[in-house]
C-alpha positions in Angstrom: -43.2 -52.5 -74.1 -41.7 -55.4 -71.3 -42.7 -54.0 -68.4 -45.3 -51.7 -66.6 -43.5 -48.8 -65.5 -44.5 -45.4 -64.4 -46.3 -44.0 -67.3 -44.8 -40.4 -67.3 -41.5 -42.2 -68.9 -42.3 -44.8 -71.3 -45.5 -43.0 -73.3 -45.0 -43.8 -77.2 -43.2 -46.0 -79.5 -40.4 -43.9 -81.8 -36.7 -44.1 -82.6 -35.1 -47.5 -81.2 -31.0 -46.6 -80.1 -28.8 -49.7 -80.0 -26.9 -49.5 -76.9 -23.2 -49.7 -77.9 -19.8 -49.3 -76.3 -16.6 -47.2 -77.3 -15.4 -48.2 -80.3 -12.0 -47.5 -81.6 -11.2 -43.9 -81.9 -9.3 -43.3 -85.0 -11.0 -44.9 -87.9 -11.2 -43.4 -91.1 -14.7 -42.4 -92.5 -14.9 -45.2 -94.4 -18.8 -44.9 -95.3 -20.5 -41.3 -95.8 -24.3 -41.0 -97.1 -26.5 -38.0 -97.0 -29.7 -37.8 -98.1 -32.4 -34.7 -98.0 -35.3 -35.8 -96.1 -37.8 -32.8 -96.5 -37.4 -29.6 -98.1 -35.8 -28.0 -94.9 -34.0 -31.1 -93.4 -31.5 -33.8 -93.6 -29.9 -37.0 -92.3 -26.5 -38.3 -92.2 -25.0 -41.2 -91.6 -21.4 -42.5 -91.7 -18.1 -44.1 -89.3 -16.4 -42.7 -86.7 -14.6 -43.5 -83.2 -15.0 -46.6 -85.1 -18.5 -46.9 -85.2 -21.4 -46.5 -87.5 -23.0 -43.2 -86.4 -26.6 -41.2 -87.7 -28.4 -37.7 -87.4 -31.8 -36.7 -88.8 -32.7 -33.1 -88.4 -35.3 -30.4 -89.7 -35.6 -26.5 -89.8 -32.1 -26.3 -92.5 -31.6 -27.0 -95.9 -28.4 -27.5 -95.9 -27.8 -31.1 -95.5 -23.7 -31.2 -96.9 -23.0 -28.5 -94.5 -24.4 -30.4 -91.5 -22.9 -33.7 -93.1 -19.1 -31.6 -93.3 -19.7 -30.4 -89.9 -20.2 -34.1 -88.6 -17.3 -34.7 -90.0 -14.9 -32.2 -89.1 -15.2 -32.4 -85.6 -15.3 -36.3 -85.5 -11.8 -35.9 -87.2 -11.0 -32.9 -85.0 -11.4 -35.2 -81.9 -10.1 -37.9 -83.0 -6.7 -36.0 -83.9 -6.9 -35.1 -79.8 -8.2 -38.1 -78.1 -7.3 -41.2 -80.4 -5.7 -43.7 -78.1 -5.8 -46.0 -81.4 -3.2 -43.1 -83.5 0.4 -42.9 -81.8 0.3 -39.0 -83.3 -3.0 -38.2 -81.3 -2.3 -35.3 -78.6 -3.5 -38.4 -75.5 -1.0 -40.8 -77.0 1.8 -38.2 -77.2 0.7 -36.8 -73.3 0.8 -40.7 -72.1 4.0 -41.7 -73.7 6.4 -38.8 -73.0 4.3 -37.5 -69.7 4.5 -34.0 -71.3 2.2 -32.2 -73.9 3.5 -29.1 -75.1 0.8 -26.4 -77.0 -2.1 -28.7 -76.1 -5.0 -27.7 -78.3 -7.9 -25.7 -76.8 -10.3 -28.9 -77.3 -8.0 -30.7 -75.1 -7.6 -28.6 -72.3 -11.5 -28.2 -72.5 -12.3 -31.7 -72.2 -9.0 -31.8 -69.4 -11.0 -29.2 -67.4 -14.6 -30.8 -67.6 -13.2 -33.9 -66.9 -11.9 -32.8 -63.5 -15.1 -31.2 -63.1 -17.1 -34.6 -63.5 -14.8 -36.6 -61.6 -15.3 -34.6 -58.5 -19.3 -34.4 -59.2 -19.5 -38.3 -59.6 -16.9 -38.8 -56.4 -14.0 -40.2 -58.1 -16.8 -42.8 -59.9 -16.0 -41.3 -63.5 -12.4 -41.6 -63.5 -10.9 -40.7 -66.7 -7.0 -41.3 -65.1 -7.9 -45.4 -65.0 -6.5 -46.6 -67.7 -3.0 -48.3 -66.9 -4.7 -50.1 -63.8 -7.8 -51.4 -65.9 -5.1 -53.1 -68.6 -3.5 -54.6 -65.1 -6.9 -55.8 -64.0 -6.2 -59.5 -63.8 -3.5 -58.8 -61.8 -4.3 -57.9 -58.0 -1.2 -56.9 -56.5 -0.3 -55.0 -59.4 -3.9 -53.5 -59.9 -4.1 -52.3 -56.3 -0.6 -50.1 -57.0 -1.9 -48.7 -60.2 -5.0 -47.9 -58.5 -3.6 -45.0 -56.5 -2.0 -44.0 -59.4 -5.4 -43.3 -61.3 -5.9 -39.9 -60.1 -6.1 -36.6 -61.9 -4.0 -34.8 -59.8 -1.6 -36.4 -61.4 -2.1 -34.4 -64.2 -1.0 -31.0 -64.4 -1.9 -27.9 -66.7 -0.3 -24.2 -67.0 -3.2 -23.5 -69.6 -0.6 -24.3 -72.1 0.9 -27.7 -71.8 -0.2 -30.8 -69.8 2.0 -32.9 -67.7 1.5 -35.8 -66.0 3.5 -36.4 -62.8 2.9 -39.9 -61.8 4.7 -42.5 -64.2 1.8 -45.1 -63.7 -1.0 -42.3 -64.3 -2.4 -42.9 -68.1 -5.5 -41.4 -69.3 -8.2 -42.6 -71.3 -11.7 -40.1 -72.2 -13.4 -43.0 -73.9 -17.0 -42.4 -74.7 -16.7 -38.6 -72.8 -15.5 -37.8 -76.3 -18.3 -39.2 -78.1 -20.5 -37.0 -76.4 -18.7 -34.2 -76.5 -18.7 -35.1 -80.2 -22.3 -35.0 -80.1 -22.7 -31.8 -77.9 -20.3 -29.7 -80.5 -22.3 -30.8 -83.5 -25.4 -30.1 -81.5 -24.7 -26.4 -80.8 -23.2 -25.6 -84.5 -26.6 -26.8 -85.8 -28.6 -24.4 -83.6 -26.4 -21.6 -84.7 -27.4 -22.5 -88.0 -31.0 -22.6 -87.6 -32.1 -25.8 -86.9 -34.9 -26.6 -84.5 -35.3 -30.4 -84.2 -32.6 -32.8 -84.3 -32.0 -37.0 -82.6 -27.8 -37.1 -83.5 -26.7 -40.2 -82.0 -23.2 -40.4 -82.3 -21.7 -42.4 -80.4 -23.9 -40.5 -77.2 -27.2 -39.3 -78.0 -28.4 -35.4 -78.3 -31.8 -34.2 -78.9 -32.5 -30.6 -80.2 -36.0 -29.7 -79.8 -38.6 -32.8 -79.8 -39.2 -35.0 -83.0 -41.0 -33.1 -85.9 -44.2 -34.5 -85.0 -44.6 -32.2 -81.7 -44.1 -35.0 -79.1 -40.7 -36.2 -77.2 -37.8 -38.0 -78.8 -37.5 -41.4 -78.0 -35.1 -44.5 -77.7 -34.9 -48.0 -77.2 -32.7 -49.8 -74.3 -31.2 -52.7 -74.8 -30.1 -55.4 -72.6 -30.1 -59.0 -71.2 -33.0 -60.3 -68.6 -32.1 -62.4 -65.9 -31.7 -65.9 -68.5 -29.5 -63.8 -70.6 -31.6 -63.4 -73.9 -31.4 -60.0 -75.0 -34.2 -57.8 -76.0 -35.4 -54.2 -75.3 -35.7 -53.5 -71.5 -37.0 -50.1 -71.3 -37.4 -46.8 -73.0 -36.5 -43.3 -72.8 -38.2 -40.3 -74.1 -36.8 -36.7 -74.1 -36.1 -33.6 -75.9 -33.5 -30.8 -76.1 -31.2 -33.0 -73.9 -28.2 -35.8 -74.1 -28.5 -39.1 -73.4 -25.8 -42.1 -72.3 -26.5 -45.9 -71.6 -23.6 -47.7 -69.9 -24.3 -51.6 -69.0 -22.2 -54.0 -66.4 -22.8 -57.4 -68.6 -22.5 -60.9 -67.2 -18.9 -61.6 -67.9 -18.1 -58.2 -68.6 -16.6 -56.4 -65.3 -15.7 -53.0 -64.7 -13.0 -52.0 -62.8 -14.5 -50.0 -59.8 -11.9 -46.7 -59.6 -12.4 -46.2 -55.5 -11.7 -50.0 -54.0 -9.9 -51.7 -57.1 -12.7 -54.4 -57.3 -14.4 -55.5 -60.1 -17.9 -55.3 -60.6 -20.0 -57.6 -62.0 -23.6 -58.2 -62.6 -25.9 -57.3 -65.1 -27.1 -53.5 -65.3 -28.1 -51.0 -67.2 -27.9 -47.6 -66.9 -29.3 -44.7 -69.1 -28.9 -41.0 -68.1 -30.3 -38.0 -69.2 -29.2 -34.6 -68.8 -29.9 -31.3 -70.1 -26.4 -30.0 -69.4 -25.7 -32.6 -72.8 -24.4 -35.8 -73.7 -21.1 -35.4 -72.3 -22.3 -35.2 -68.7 -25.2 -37.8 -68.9 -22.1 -40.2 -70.0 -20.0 -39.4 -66.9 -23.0 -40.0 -64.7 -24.4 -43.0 -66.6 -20.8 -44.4 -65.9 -20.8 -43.8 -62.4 -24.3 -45.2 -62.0 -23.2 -48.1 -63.6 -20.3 -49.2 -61.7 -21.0 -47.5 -58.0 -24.3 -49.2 -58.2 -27.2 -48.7 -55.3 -24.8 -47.6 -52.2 -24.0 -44.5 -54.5 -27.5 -43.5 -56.3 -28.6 -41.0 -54.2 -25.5 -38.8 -54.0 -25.4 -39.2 -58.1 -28.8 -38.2 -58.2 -28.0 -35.2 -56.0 -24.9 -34.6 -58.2 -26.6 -34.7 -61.1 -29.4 -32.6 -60.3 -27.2 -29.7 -59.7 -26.8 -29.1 -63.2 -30.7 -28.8 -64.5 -33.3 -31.1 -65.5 -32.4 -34.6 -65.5 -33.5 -38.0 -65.8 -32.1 -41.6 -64.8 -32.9 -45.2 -64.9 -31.2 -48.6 -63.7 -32.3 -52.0 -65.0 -31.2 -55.0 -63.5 -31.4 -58.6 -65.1 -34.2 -56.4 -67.5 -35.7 -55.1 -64.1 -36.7 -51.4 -63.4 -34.7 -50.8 -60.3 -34.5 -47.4 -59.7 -35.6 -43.9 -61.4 -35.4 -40.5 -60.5 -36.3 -36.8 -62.6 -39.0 -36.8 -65.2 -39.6 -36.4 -68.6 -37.1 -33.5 -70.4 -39.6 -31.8 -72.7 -38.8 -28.3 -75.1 -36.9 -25.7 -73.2 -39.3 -22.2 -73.9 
């Protein structure tokens, strides 16, 4: 441990998570290992959205049907959302403006996005995409700016249709932990009772094997910029995103077209899942201090919850508690 912190977060060493960005959506599974742990459990490991990616679970036997399940919905989601595959439902929407038969995974993620957006006050904004790829631009940035709104997209519950020619979307790491959310639930069904997937995002079922909290490792860069471990996170039967501002590394701030800089990192927890502690950890990260209370408020709404913010490897700010076991 780096720091003293309150004691009620940071209580025993476990799992270390690698803090890691989007990758590209659309690569193969180029790498695929399973391997029984114990009699009634499993792990996985293997690629996708570009990424190396790893589960460990307990409470089924049935390793190659977890492993297959892993799969198929990385490959269903990437058929939807790959901004890296011209044949990919978002490529065809942002190219032609018009997506005819969308698929029911689409028009999920579609509606939770619009969901988010308004919870996070325009901070998550999935509709960005054209003005970030302008960012070194002003002039131009500041036009594509008003562009990146999802009213702009339209839905009959059927097709999708974007009205503004400079509106382009982008779900980036949303997906991931919808990805991990999915895989999450079809594992319960199937009977098993403690699971750390981190795929892409991060989702606990149940606490670790051992009877105490999950727990992972932060990563980030201290004030000199040497990397290292700033923090750690502990939970259970919840998802968890990190999303960092680097030194060098802006973000494109979707209300007043500035970039933000700095050096901060943000990791959310949330029991509604992984796909919602991304959205939040993304607003945290780039709406910074002015907007934490109103996240946190946000946030809150949907159950249990937990957030920190490190800055230059600094605890900053924390709010919620410790997720333990539902029941």
């Amino acid at each position: 441990m780096t720091q003293a912190v309150n004691r009620r977060h940071f209580l025993r060493t476990g799992a270390l998570a690698l803090v890691a960005g989007m990758g590209g959506v659309g690569c193969r599974h180029g790498r695929r290992e399973r391997a029984a742990a114990a009699s009634d459990g499993g792990q996985w490991s293997g690629i996708g959205f570009g990424i190396e990616m790893q589960a460990q679970w307990s409470g089924s036997s049935g390793a190659a049907d977890v492993g297959n399940t892993i799969e198929r919905t990385i490959q269903q989601l990437e058929a939807a959302f790959s901004l890296y595959s011209d044949q990919s439902e978002l490529s065809r929407l942002n190219q032609s403006r018009v997506l005819e038969s969308a698929s029911p995974v689409f028009l999920s993620v579609l509606a939770q996005s619009r969901q988010l957006v308004e919870r996070t006050g325009g901070l998550f904004q999935p509709a960005l995409r054209k003005a970030w790829e302008q960012r070194d631009d002003r002039s131009l940035r500041a036009g594509l700016l008003r562009a990146a709104d999802m009213r702009f997209v339209e839905t009959d519950g059927r097709s999708v249709r974007v009205t503004n020619p400079d509106t382009e979307l982008s779900f980036n790491a949303l997906v991931q932990g919808l990805l991990a959310d999915r895989v999450a639930e079809s594992m319960q069904r199937n009977g098993v009772r403690s699971a750390l997937l981190q795929l892409g995002e991060n989702r606990a079922i149940g606490e670790h094997p051992d009877g105490r909290p999950w727990m992972l490792g932060v990563s980030g860069e201290d004030g000199a910029g040497e990397p290292g471990l700033v923090g750690l996170v502990e939970f259970a039967d919840a998802g968890m995103a990190v999303s960092a501002v680097r030194p060098g590394a802006p973000w494109l701030h979707p209300l007043t077209g500035r970039m933000v800089d700095g050096n901060r990192v943000v990791a959310v927890v949330s029991r509604e899942g992984a796909a919602v502690a991304d959205a939040f950890a993304t607003a945290f990260a780039v709406g910074g201090g002015a907007h934490f209370d109103a996240l946190v408020e946000a946030l809150g709404q949907g159950g249990d919850y937990q957030v920190m913010v490190w800055e230059d490897a600094r605890l900053v700010f924390e709010s919620g508690d410790v997720l333990m076991p539902i029941g």
